[in-house]
PASEBA-1860 file (N, C-alpha, C; in nm, 3 decimals):
! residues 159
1> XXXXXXXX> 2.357/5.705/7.727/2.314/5.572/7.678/2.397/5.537/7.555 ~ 2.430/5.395/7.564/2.518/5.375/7.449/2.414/5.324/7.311 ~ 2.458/5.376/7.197/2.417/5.339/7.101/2.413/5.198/7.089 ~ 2.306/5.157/7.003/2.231/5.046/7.017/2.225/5.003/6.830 ~ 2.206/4.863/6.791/2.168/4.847/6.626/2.053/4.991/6.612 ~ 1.947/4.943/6.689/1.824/5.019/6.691/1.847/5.192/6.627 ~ 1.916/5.231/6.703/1.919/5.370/6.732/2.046/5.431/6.595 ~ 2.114/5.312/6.580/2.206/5.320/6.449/2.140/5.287/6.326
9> XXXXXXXX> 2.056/5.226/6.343/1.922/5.220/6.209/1.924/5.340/6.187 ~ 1.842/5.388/6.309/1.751/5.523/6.297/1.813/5.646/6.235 ~ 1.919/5.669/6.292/2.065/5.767/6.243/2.114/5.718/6.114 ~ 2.127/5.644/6.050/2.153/5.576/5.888/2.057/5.637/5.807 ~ 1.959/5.603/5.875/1.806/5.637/5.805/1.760/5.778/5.820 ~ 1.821/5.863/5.905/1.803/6.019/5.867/1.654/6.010/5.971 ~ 1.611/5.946/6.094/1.470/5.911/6.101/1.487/6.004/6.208 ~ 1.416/6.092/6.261/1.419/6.196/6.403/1.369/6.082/6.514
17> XXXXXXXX> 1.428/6.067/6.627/1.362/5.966/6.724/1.437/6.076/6.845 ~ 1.342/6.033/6.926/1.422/6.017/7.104/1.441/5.956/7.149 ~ 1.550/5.909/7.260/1.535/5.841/7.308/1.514/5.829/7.496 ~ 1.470/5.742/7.543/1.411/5.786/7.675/1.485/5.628/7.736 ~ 1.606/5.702/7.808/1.645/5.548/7.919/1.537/5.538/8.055 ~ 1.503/5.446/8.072/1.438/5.371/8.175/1.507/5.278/8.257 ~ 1.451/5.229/8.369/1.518/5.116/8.459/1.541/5.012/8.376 ~ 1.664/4.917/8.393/1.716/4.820/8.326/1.611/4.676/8.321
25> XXXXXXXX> 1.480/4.673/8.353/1.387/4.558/8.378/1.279/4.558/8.292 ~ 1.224/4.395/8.333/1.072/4.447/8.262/0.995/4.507/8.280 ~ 0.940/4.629/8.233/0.826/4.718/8.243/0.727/4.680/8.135 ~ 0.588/4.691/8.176/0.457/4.699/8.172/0.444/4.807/8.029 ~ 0.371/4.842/7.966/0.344/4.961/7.890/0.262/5.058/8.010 ~ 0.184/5.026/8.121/0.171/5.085/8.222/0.253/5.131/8.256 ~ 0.330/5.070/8.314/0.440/5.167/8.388/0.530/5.208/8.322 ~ 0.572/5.246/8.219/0.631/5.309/8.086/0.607/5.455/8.065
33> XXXXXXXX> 0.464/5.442/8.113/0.418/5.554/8.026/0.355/5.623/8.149 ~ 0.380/5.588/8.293/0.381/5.631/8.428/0.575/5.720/8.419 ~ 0.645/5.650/8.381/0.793/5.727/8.416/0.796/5.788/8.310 ~ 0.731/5.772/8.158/0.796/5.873/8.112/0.667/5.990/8.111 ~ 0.551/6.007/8.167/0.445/6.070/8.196/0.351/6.125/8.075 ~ 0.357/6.018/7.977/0.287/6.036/7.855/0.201/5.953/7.923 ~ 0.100/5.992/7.777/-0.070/5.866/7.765/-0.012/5.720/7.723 ~ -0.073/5.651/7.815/-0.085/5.527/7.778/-0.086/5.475/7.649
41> XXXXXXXX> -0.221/5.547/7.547/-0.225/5.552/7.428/-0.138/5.539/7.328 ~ -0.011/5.610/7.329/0.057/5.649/7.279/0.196/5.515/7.313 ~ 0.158/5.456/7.430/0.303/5.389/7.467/0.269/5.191/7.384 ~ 0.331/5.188/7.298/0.273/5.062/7.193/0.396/4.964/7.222 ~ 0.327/4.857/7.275/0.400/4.717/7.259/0.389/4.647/7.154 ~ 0.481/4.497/7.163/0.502/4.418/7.026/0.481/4.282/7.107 ~ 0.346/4.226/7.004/0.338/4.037/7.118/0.350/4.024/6.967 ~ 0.454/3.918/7.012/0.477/3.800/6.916/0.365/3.696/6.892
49> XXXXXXXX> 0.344/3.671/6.734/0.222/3.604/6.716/0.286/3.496/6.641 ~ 0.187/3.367/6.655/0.243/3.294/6.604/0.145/3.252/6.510 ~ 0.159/3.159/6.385/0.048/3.114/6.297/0.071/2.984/6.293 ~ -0.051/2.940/6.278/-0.093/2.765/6.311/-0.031/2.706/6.157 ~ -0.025/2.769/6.083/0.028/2.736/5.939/0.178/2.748/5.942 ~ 0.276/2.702/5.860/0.397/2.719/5.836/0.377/2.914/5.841 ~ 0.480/2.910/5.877/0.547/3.086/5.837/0.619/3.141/5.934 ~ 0.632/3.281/5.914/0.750/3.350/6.013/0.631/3.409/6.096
57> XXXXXXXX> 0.681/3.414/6.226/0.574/3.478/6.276/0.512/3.656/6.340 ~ 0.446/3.673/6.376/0.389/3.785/6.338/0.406/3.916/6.489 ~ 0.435/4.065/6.415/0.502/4.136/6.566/0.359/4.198/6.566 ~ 0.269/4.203/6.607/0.152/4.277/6.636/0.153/4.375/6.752 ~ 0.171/4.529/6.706/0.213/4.618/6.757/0.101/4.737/6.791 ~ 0.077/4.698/6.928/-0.095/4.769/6.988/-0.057/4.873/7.086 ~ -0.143/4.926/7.142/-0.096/5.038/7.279/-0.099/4.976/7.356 ~ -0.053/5.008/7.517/-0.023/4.953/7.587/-0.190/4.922/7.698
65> XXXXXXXX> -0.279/4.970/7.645/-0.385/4.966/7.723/-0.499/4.834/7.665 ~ -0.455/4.832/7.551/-0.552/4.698/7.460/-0.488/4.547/7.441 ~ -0.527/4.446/7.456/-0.455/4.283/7.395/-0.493/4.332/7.237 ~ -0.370/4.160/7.154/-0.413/4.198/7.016/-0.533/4.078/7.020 ~ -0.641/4.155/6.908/-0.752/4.049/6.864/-0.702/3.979/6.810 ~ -0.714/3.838/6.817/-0.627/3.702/6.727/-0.724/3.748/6.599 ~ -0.827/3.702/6.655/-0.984/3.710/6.514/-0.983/3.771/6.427 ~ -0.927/3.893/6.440/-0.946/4.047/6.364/-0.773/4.003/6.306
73> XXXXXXXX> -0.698/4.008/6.380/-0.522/3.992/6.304/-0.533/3.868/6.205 ~ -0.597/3.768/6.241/-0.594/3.632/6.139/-0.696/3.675/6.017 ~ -0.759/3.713/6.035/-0.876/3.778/5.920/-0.783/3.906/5.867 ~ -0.722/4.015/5.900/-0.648/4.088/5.807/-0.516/4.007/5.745 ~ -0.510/3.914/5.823/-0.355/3.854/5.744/-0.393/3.726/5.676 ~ -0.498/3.699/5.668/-0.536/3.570/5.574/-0.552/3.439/5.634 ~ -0.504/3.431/5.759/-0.474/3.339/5.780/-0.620/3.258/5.855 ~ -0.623/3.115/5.865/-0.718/3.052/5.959/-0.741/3.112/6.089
81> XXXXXXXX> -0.626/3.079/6.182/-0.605/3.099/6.299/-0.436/3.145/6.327 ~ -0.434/3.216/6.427/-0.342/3.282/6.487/-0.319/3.257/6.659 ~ -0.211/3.264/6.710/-0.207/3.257/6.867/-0.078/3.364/6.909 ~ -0.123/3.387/7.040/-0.020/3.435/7.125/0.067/3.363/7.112 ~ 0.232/3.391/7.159/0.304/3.284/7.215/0.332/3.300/7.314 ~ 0.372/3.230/7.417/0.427/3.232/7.514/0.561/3.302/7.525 ~ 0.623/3.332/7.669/0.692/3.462/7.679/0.838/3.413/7.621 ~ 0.867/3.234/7.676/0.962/3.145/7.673/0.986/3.153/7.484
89> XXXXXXXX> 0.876/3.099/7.429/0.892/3.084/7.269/0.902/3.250/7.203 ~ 0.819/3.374/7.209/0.865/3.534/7.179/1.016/3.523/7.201 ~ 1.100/3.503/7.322/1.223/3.539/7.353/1.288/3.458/7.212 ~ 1.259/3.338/7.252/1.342/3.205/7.119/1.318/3.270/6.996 ~ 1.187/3.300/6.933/1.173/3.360/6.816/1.256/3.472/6.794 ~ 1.228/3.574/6.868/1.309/3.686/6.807/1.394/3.699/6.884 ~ 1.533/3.598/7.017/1.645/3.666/7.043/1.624/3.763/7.146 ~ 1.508/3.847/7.169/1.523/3.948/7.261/1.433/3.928/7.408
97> XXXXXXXX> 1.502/3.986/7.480/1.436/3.954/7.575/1.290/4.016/7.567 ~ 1.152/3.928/7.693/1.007/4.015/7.676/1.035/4.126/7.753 ~ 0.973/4.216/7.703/0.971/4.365/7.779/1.103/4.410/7.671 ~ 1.150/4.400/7.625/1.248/4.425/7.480/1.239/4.443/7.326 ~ 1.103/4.385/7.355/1.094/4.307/7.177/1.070/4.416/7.151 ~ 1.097/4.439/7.023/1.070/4.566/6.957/1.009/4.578/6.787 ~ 0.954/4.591/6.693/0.945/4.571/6.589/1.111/4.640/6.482 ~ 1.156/4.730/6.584/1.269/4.816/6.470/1.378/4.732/6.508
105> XXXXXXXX> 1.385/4.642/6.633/1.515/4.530/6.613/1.480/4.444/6.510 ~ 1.343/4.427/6.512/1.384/4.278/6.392/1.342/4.304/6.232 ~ 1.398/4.467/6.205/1.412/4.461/6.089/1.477/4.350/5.993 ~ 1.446/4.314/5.869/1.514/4.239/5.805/1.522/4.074/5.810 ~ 1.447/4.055/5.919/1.461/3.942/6.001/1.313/3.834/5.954 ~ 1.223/3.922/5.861/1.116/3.849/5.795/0.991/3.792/5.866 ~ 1.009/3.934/6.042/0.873/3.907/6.043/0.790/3.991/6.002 ~ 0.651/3.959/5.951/0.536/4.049/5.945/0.487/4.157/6.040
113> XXXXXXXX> 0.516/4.273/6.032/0.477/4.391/6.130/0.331/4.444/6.094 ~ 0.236/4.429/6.172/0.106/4.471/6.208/0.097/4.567/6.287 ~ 0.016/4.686/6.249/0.017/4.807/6.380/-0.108/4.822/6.414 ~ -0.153/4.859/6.510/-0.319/4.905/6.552/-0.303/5.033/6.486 ~ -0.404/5.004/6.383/-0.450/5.140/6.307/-0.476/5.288/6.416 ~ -0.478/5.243/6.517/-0.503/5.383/6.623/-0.344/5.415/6.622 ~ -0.299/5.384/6.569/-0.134/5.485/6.565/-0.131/5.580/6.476 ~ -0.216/5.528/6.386/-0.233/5.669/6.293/-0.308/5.798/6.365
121> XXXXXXXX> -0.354/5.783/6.463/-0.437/5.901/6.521/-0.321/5.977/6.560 ~ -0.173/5.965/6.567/-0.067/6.024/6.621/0.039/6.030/6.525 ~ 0.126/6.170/6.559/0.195/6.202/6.497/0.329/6.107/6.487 ~ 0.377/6.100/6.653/0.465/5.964/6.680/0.424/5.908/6.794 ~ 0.488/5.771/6.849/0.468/5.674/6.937/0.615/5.638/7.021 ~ 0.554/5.541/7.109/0.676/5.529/7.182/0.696/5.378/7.169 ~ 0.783/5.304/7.144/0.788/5.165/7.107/0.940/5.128/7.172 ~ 0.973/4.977/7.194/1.072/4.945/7.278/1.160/4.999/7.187
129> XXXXXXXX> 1.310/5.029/7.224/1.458/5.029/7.171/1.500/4.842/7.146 ~ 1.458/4.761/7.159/1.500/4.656/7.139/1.623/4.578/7.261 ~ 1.567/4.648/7.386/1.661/4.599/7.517/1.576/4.667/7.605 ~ 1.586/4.573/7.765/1.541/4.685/7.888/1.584/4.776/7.892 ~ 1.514/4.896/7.916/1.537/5.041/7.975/1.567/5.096/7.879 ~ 1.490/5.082/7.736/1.574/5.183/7.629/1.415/5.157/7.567 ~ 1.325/5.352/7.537/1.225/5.345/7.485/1.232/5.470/7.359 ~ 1.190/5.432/7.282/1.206/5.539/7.158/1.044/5.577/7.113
137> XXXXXXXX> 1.078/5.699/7.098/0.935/5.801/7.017/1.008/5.821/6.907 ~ 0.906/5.788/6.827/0.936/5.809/6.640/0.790/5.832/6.588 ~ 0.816/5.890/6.424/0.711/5.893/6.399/0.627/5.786/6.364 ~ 0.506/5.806/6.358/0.452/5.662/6.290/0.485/5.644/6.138 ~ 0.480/5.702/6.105/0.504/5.709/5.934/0.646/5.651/5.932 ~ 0.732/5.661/6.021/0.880/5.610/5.970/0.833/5.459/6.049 ~ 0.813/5.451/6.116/0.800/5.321/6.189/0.703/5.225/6.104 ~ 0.649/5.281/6.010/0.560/5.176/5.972/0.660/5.138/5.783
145> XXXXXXXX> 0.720/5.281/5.770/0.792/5.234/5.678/0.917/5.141/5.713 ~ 0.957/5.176/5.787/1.137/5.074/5.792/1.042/4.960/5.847 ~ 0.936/4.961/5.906/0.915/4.766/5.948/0.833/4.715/5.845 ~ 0.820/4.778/5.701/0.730/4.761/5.626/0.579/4.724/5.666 ~ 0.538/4.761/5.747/0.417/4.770/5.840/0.294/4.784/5.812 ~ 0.182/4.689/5.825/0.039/4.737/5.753/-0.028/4.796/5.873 ~ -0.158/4.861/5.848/-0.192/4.941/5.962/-0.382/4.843/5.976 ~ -0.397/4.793/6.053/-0.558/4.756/6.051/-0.577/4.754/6.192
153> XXXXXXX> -0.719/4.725/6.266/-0.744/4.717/6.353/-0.754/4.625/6.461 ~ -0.626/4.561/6.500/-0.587/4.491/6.560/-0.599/4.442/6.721 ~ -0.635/4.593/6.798/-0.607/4.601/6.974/-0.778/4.605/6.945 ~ -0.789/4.541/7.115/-0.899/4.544/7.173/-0.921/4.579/7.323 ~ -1.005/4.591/7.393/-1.008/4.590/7.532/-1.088/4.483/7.527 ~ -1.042/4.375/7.609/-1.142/4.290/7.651/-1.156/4.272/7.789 ~ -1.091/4.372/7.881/-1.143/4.402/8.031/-1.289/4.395/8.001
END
């Protein structure tokens, strides 16, 4: 696999990661964590959030088994109200394709990184590389430092 910004962060930064190539498409956090045969738990996506107020908007970074609570993310971040965005406006915002987005591509880039406090129950996680078919395990502790990252309780099941 060819080195990536992502993975050249990580190596700058002295950060221990793996990395795990996957099929070149969009994958599910389901089926992520079916090929690489970890817990679900453990396999954490990034939905782009948007805020009804002026601002940059927000990477809310949950496991792959929970949605993020708008209610609970707008109440830890101050805000009134909060929304999903759509898959069309995520891509426009951050540049990357969905099933790509990653919180460690858009370092620097001034969005707000939110994690589901259940990442702290783990040592590391598995989060996109910032392209299809490229998934990285890091620790949480580095991941929450390089995205300057707050940790609250964000994921829900609402099956």
């Amino acid at each position: 696999m060819d080195k990536n910004n992502v993975t050249r962060l990580l190596e700058q930064r002295k950060i221990s990661y793996e990395v795990y190539e996957l099929p070149e498409e969009k994958l599910g956090a389901e089926k992520t964590a079916e090929l690489l045969n970890v817990p679900l738990a453990i396999v954490f996506k990034t939905i782009v959030i948007a805020r009804l107020e002026r601002g940059k908007p927000i990477l809310a970074v949950v496991p792959g088994s929970v949605d993020v609570d708008l209610k609970a993310l707008a109440k830890v971040l101050g805000e009134k109200k909060v929304k999903t965005t759509t898959q069309r406006e995520a891509e426009s915002l951050t540049g990357l394709q969905a099933g790509g987005i990653s919180p460690l591509a858009l370092i620097n880039r001034g969005f707000q990184v939110v994690i589901d406090s259940s990442a702290q129950n783990f040592d590391e996680i598995h989060v996109s590389g910032g392209q299809w078919g490229l998934n990285i395990r890091l620790p949480v502790a580095d991941l929450a430092k390089l995205t300057n990252a707050r940790f609250a309780e964000i994921g829900r099941n609402f099956g």
